[in-house]
N, CA, C and O atoms as a GROMACS GRO file, in nm:
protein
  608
    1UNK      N    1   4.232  -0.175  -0.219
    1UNK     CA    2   4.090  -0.158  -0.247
    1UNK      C    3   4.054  -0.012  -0.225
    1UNK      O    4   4.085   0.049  -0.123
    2UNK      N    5   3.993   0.034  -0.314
    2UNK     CA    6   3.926   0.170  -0.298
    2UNK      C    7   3.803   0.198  -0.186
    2UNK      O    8   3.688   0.155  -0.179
    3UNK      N    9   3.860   0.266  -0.125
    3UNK     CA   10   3.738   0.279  -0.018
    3UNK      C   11   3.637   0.332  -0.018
    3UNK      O   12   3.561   0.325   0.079
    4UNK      N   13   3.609   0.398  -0.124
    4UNK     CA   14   3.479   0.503  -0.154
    4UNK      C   15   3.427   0.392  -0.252
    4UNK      O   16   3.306   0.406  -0.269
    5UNK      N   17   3.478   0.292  -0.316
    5UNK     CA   18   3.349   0.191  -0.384
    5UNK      C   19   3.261   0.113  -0.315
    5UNK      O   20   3.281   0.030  -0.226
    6UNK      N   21   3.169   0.146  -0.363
    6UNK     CA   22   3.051   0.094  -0.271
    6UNK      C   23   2.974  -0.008  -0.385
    6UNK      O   24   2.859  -0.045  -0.359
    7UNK      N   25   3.034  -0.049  -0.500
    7UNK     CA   26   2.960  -0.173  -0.582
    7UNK      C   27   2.961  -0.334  -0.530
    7UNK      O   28   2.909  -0.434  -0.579
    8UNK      N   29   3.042  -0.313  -0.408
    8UNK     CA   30   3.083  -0.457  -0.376
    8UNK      C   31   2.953  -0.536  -0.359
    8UNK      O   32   2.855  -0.466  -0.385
    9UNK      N   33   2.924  -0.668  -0.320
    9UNK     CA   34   2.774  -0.752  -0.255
    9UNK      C   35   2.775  -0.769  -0.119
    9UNK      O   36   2.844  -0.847  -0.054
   10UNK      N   37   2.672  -0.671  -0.069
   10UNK     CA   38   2.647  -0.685   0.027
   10UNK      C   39   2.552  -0.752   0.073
   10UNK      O   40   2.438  -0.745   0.026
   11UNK      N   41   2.600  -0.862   0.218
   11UNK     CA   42   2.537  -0.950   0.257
   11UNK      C   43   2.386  -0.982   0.278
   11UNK      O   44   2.321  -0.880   0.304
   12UNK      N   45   2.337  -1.059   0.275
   12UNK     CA   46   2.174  -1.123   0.326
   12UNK      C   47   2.207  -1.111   0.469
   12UNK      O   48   2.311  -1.129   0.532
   13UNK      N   49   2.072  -1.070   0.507
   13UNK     CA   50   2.066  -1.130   0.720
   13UNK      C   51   2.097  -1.251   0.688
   13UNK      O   52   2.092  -1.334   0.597
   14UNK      N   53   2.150  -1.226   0.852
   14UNK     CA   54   2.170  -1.321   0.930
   14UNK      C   55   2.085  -1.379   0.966
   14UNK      O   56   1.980  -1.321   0.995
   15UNK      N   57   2.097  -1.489   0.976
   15UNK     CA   58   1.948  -1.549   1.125
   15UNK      C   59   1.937  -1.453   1.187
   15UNK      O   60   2.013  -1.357   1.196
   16UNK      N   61   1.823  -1.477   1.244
   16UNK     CA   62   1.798  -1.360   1.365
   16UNK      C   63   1.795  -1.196   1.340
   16UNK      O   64   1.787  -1.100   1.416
   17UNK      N   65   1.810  -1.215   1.155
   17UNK     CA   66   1.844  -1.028   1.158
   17UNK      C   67   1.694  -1.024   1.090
   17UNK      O   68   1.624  -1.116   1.047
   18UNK      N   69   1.677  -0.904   1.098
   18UNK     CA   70   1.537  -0.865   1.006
   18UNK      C   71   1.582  -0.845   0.913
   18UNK      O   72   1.692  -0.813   0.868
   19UNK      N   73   1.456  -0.874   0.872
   19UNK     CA   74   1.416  -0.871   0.686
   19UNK      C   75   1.482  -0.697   0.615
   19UNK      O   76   1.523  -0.592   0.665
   20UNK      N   77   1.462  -0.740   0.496
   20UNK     CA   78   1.479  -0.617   0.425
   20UNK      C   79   1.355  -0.491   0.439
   20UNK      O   80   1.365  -0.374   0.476
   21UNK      N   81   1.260  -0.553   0.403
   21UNK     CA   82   1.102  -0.501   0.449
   21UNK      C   83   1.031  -0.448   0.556
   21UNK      O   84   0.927  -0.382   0.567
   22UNK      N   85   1.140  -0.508   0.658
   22UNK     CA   86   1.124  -0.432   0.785
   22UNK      C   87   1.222  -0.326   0.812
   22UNK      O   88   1.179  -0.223   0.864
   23UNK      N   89   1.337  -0.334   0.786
   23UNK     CA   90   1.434  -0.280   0.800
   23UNK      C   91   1.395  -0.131   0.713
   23UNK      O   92   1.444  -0.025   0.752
   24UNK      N   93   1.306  -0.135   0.601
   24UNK     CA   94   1.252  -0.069   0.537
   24UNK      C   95   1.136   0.076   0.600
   24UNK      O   96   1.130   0.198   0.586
   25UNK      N   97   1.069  -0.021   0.664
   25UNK     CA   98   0.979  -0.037   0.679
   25UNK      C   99   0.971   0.113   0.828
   25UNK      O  100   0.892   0.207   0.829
   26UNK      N  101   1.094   0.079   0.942
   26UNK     CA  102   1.173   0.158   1.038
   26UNK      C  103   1.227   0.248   0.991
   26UNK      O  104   1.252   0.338   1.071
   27UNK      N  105   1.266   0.268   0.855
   27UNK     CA  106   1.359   0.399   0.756
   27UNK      C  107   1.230   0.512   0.752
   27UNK      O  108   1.222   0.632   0.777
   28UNK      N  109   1.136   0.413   0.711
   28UNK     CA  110   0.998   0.505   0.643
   28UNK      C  111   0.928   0.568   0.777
   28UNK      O  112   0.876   0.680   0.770
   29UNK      N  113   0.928   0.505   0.884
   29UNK     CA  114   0.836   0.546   0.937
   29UNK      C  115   0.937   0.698   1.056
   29UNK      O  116   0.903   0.804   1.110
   30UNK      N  117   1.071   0.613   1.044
   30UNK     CA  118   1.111   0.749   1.152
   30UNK      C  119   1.078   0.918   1.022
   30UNK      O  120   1.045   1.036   1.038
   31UNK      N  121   1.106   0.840   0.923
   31UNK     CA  122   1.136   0.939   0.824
   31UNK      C  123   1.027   1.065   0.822
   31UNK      O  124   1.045   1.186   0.835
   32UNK      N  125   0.854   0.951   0.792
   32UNK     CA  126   0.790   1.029   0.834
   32UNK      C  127   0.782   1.086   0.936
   32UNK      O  128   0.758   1.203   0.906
   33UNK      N  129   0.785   1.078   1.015
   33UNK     CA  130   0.803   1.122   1.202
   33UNK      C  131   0.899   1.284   1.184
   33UNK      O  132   0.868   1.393   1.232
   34UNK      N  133   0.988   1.258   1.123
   34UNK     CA  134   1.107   1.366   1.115
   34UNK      C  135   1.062   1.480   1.009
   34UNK      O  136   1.056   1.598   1.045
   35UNK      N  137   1.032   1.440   0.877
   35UNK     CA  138   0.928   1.523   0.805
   35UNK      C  139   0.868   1.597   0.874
   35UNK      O  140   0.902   1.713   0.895
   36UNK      N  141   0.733   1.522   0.940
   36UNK     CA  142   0.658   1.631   0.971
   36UNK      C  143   0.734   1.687   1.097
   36UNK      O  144   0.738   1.810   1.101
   37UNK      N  145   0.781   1.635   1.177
   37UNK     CA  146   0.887   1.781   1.283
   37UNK      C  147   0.933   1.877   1.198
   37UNK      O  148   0.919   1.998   1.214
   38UNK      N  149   0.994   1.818   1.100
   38UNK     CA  150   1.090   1.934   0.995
   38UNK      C  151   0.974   2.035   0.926
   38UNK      O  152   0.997   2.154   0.906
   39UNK      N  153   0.886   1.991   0.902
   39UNK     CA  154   0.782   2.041   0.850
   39UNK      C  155   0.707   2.184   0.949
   39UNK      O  156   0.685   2.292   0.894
   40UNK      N  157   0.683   2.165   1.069
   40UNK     CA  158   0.658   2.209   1.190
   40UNK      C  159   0.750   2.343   1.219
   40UNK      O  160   0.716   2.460   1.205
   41UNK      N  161   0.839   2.306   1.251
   41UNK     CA  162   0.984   2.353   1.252
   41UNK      C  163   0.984   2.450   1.166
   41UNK      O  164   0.974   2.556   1.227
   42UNK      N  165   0.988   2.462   1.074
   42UNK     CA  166   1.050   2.513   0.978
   42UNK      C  167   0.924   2.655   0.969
   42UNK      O  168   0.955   2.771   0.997
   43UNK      N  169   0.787   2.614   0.927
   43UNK     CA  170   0.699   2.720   0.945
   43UNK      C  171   0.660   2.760   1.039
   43UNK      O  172   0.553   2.819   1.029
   44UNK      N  173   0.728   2.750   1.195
   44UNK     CA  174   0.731   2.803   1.310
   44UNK      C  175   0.834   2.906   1.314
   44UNK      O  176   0.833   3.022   1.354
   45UNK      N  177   0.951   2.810   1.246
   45UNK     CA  178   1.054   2.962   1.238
   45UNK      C  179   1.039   3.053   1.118
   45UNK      O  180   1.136   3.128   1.101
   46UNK      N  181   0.959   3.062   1.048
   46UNK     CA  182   0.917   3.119   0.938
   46UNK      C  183   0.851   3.187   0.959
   46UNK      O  184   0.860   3.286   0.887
   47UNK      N  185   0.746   3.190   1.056
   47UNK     CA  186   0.661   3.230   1.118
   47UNK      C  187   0.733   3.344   1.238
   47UNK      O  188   0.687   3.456   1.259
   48UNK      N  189   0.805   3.309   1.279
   48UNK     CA  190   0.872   3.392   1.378
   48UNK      C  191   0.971   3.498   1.337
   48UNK      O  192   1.012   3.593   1.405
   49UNK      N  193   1.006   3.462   1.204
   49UNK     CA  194   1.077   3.553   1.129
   49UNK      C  195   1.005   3.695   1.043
   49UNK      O  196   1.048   3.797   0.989
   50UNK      N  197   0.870   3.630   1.068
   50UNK     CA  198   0.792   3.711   0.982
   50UNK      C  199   0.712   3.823   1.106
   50UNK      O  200   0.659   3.932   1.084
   51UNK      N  201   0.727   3.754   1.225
   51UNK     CA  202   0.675   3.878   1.325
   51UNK      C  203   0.784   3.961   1.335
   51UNK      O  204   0.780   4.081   1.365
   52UNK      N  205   0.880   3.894   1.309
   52UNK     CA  206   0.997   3.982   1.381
   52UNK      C  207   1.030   4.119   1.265
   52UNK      O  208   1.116   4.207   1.273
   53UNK      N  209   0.947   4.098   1.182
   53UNK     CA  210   0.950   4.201   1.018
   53UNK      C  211   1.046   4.118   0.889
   53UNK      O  212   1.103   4.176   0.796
   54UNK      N  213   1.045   4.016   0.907
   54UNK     CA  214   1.076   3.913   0.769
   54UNK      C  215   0.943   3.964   0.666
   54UNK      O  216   0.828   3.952   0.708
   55UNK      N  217   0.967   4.013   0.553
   55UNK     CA  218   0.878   4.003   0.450
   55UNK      C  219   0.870   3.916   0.378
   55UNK      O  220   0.773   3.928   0.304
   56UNK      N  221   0.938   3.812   0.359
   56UNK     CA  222   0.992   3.716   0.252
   56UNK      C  223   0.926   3.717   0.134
   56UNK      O  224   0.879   3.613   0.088
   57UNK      N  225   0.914   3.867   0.056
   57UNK     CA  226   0.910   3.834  -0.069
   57UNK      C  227   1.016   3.903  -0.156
   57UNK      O  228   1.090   4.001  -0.145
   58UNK      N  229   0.996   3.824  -0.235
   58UNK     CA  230   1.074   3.763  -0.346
   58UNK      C  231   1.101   3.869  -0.506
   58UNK      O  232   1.038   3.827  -0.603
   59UNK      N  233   1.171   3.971  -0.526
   59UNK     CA  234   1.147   4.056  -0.635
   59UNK      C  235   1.113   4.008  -0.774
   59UNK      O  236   1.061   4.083  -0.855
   60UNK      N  237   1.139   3.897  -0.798
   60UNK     CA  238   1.129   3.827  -0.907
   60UNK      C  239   0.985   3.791  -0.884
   60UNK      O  240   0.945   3.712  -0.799
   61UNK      N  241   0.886   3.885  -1.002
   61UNK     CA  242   0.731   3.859  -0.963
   61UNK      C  243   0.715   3.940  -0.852
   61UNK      O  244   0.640   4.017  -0.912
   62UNK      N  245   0.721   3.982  -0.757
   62UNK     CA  246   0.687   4.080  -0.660
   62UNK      C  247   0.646   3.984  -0.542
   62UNK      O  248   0.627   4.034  -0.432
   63UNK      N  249   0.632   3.849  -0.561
   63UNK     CA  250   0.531   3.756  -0.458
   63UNK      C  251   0.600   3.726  -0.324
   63UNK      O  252   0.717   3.698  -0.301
   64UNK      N  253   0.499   3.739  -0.247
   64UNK     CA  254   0.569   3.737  -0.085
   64UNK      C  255   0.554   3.552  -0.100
   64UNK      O  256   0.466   3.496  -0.166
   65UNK      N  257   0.635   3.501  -0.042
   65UNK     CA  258   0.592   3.304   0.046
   65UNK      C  259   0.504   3.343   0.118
   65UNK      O  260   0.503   3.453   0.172
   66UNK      N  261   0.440   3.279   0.126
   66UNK     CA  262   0.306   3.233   0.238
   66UNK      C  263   0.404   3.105   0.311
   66UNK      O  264   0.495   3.030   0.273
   67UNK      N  265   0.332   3.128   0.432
   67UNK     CA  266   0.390   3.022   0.561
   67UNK      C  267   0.366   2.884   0.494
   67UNK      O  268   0.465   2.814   0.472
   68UNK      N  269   0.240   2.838   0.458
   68UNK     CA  270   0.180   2.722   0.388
   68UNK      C  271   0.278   2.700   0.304
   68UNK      O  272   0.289   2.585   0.263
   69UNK      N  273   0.375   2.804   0.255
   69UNK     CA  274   0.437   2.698   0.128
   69UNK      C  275   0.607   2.645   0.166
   69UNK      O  276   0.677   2.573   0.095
   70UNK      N  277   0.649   2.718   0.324
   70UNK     CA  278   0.743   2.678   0.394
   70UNK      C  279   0.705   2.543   0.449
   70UNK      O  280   0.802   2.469   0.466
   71UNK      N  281   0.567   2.485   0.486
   71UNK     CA  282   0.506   2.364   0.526
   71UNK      C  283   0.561   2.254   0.367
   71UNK      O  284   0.643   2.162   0.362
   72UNK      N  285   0.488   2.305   0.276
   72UNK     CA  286   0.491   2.232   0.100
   72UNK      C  287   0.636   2.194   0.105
   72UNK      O  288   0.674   2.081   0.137
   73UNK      N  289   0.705   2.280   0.075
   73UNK     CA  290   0.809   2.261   0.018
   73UNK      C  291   0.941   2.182   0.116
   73UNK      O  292   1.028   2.114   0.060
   74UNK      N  293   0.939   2.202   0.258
   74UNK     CA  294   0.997   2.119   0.340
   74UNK      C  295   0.932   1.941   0.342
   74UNK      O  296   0.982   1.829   0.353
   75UNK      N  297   0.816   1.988   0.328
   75UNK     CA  298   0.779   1.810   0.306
   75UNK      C  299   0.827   1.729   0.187
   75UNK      O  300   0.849   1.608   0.179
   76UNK      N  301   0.842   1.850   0.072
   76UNK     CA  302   0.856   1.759  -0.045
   76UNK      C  303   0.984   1.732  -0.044
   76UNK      O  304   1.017   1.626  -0.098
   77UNK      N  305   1.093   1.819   0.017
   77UNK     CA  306   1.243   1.757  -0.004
   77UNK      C  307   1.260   1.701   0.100
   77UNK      O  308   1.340   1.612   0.070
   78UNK      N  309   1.234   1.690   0.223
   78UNK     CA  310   1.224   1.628   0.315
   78UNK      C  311   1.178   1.402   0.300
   78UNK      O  312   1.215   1.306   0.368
   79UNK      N  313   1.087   1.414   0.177
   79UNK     CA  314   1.033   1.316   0.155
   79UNK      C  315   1.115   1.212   0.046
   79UNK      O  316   1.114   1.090   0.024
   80UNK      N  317   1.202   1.359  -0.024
   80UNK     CA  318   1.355   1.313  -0.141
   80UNK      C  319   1.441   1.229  -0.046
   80UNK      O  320   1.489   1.121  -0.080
   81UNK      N  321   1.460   1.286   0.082
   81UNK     CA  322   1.518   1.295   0.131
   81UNK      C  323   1.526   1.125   0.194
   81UNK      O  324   1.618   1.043   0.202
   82UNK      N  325   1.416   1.124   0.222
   82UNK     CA  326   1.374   0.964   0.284
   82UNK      C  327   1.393   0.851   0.171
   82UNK      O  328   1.451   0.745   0.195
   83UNK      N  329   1.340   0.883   0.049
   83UNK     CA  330   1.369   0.790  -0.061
   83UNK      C  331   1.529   0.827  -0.086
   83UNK      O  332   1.574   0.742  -0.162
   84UNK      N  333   1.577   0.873  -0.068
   84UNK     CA  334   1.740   0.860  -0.113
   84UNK      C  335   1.796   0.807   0.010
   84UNK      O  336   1.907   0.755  -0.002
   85UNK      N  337   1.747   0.810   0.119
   85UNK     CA  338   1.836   0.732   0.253
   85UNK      C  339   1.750   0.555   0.247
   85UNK      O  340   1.795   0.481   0.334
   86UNK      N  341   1.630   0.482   0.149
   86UNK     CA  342   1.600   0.410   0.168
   86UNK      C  343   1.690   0.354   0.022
   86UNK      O  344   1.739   0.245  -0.006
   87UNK      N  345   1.687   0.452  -0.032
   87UNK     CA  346   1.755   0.375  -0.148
   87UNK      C  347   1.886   0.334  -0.138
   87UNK      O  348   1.939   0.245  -0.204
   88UNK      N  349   1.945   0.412  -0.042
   88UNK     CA  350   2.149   0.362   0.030
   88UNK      C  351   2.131   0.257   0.117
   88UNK      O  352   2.227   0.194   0.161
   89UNK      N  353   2.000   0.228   0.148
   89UNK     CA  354   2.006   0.158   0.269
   89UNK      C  355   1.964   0.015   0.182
   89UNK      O  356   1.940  -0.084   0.251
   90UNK      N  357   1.955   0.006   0.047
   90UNK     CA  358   1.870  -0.053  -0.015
   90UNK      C  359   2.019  -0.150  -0.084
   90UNK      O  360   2.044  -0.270  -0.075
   91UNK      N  361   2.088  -0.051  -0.145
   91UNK     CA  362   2.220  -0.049  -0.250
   91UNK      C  363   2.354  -0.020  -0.183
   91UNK      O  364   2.465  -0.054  -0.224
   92UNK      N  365   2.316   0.065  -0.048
   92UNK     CA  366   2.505   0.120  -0.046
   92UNK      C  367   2.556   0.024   0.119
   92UNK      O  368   2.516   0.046   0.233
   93UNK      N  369   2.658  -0.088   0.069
   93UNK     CA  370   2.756  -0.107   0.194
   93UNK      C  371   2.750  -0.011   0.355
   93UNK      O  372   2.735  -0.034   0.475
   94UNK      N  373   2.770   0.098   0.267
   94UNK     CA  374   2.765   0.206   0.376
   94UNK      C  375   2.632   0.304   0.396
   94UNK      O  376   2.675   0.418   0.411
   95UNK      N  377   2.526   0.303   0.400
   95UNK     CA  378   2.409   0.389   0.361
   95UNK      C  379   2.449   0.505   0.465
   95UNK      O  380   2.472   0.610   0.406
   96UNK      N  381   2.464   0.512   0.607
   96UNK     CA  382   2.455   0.582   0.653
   96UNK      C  383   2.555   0.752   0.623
   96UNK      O  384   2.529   0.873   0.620
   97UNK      N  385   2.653   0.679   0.609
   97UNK     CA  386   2.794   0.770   0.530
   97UNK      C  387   2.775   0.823   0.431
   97UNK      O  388   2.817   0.936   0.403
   98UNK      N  389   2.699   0.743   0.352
   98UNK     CA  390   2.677   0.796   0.208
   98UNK      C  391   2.576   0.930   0.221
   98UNK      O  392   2.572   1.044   0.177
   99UNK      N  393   2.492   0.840   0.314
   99UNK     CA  394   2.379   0.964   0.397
   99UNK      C  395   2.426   1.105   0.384
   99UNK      O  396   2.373   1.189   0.311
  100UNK      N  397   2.538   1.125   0.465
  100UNK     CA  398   2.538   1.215   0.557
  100UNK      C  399   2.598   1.319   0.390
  100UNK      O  400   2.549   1.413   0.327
  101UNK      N  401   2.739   1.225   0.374
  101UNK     CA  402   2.763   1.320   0.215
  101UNK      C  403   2.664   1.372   0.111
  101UNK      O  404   2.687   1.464   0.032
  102UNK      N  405   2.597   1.331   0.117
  102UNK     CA  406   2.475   1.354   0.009
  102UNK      C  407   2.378   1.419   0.046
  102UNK      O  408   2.301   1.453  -0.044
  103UNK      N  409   2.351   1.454   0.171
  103UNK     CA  410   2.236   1.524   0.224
  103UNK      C  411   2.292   1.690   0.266
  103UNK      O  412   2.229   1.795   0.264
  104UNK      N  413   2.439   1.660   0.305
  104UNK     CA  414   2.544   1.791   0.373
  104UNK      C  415   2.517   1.888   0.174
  104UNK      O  416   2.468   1.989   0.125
  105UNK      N  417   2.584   1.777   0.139
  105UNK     CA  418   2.587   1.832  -0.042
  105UNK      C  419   2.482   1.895  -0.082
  105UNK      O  420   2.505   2.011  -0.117
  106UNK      N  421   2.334   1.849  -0.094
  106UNK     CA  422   2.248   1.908  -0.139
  106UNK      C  423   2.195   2.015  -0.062
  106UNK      O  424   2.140   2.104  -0.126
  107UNK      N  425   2.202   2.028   0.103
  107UNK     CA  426   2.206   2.145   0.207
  107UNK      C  427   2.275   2.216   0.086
  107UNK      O  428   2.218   2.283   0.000
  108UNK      N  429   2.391   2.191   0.095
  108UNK     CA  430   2.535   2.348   0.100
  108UNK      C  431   2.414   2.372  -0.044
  108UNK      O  432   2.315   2.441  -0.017
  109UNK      N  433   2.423   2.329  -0.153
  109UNK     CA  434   2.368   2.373  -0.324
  109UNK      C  435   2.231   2.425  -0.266
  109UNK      O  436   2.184   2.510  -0.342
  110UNK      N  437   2.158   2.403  -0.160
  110UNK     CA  438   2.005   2.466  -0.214
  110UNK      C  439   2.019   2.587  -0.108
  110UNK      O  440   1.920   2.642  -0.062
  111UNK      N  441   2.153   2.623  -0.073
  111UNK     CA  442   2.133   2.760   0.013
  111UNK      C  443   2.240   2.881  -0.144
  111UNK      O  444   2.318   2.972  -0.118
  112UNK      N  445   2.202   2.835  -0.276
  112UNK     CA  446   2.227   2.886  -0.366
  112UNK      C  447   2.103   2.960  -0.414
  112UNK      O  448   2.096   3.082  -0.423
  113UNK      N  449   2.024   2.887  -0.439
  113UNK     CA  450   1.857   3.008  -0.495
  113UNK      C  451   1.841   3.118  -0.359
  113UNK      O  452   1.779   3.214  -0.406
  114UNK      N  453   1.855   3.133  -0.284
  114UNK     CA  454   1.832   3.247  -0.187
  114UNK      C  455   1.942   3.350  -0.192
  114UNK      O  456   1.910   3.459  -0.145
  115UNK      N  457   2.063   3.340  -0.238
  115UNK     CA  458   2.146   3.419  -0.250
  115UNK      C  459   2.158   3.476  -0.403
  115UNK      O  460   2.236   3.564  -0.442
  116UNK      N  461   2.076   3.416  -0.469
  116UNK     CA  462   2.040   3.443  -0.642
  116UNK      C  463   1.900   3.508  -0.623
  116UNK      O  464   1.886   3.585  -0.718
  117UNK      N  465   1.789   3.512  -0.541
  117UNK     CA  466   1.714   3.589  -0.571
  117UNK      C  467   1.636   3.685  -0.553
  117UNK      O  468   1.516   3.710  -0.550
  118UNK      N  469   1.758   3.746  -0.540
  118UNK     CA  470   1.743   3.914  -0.507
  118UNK      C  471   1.715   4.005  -0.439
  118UNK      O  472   1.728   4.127  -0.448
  119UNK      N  473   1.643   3.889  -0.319
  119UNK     CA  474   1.562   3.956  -0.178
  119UNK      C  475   1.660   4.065  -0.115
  119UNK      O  476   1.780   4.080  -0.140
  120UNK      N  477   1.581   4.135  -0.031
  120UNK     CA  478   1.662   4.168   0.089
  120UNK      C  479   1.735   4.131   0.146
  120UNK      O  480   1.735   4.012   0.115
  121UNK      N  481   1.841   4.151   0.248
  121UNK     CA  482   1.925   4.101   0.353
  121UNK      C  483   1.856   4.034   0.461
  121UNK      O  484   1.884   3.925   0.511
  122UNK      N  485   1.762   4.113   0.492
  122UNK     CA  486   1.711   3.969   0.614
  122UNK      C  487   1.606   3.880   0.540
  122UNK      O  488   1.590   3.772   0.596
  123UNK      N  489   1.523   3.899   0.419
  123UNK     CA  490   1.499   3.777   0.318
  123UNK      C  491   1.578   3.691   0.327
  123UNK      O  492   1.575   3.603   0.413
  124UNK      N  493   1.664   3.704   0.235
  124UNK     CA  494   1.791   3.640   0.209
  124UNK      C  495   1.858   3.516   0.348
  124UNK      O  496   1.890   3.399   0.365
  125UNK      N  497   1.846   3.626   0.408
  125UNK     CA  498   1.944   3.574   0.576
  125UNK      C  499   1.800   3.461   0.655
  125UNK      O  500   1.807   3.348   0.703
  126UNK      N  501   1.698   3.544   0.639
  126UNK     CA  502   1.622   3.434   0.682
  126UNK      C  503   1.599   3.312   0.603
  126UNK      O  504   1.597   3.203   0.660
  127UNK      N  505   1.577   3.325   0.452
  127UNK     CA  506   1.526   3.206   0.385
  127UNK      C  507   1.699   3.082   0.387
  127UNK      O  508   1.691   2.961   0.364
  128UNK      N  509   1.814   3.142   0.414
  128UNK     CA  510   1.968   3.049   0.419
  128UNK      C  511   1.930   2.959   0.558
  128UNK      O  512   1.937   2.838   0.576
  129UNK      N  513   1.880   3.087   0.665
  129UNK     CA  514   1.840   3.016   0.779
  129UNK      C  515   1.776   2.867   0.807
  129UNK      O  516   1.808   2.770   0.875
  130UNK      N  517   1.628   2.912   0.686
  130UNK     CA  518   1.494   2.833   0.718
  130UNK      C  519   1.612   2.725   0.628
  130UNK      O  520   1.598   2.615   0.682
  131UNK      N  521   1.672   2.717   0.563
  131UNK     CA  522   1.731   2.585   0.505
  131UNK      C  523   1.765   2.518   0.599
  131UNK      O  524   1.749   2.397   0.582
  132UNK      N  525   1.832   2.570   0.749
  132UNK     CA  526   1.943   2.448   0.811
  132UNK      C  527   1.827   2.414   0.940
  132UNK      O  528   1.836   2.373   1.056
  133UNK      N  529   1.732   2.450   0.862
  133UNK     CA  530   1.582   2.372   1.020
  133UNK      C  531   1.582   2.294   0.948
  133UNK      O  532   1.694   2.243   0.955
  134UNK      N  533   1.530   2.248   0.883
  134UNK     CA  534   1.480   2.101   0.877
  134UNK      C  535   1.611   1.989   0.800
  134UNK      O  536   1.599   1.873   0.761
  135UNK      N  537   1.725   2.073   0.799
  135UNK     CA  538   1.841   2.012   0.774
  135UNK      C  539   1.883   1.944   0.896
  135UNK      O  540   1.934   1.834   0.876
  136UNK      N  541   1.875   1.983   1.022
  136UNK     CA  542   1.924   1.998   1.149
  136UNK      C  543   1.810   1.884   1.185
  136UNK      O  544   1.839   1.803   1.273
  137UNK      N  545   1.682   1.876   1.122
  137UNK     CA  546   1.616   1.757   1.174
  137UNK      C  547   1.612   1.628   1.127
  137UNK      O  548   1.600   1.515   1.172
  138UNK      N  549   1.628   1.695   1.000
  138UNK     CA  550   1.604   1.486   0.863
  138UNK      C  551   1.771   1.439   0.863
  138UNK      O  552   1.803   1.321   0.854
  139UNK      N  553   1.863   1.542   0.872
  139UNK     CA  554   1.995   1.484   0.846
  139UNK      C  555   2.002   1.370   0.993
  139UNK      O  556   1.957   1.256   0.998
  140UNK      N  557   2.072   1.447   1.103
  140UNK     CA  558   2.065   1.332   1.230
  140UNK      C  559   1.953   1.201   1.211
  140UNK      O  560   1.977   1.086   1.175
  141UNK      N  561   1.839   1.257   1.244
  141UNK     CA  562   1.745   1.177   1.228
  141UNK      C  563   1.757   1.002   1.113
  141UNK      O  564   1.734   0.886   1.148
  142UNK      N  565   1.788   1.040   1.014
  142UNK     CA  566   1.784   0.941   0.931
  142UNK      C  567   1.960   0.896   0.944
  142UNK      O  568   1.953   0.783   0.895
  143UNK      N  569   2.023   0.904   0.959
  143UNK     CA  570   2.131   0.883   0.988
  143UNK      C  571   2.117   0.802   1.071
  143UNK      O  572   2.169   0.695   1.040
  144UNK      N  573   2.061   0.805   1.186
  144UNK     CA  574   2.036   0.747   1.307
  144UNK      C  575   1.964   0.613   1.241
  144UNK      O  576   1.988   0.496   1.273
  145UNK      N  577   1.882   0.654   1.154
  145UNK     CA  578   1.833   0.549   1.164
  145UNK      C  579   1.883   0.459   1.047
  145UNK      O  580   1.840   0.343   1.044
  146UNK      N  581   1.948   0.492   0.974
  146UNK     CA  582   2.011   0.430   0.861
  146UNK      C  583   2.134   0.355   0.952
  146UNK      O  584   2.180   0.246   0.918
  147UNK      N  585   2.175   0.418   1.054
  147UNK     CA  586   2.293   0.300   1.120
  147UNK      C  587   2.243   0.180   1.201
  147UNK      O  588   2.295   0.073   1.233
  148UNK      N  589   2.097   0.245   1.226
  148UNK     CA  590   2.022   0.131   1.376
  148UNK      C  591   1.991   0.014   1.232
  148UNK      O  592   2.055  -0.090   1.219
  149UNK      N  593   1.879   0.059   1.131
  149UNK     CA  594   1.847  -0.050   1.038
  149UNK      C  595   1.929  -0.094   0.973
  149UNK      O  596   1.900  -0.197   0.913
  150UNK      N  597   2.042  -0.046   0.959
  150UNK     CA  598   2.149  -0.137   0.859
  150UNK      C  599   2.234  -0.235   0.941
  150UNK      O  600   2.305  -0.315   0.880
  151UNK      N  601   2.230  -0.235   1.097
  151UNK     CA  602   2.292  -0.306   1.176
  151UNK      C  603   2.162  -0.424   1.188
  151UNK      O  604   2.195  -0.542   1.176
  152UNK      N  605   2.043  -0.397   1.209
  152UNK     CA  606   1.896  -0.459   1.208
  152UNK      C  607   1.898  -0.623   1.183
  152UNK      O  608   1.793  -0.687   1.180
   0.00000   0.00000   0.00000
């Protein structure tokens, strides 16, 4: 048997196990919880990068980031992030595993636009940075909880 197929049928609870809906239900809510830390996080160190003389703008267009859009944009992949760990937890044998591959994967690819656009060296070095904050919070985090609810 191939061990990376994950089409097999996976079981109904048990007696005594919770529902799908709840089990759901614990995905969503740590998720949010971790979001907004990641969210927090992320324009704190953004913020700290920018006293320290981070300009973070961007030559393409001349436009500096505003802190507000280190808040935006961590919530919105952060929130991908939760619907793709409810959806393994929904479909995959293994959600949590699948988790971790798929979230490491899209980390490593989105520390590609910062090295494509054109900033400075500590631009650059800071915006690769601000990627592994809220990586460092939604990855564990939902993991955690993709093993507690799939055992549930």
């Amino acid at each position: 048997m191939n061990s990376t197929n994950d089409t097999g049928v996976v079981a109904g609870p048990a007696s005594g196990r919770t529902s799908r809906p709840h089990r759901l239900r614990g995905l969503a809510g740590n998720g949010f919880i971790a979001t907004l830390a990641a969210m927090v996080a992320t324009t704190l160190a953004a913020a700290l990068a920018q006293a320290v003389g981070v300009d973070f703008q961007v030559p393409d267009g001349g436009e500096t980031i505003p802190l507000p859009g280190f808040a935006v944009v961590t919530g919105f992949f952060s929130v991908m992030g939760v619907v793709i760990a409810a959806a393994l937890l929904r479909w995959s044998a293994r959600p949590a595993e699948r988790f971790v591959w798929t979230a490491v994967s899209l980390t490593a690819i989105s520390l590609v636009p910062p090295l494509l656009s054109g900033a400075n060296t500590a631009t650059t070095t800071a915006l690769i940075g601000l990627h592994f904050v809220p990586a460092t919070v939604m990855i564990p985090t939902l993991t955690r909880s993709l093993r507690t609810q799939g055992r549930a």
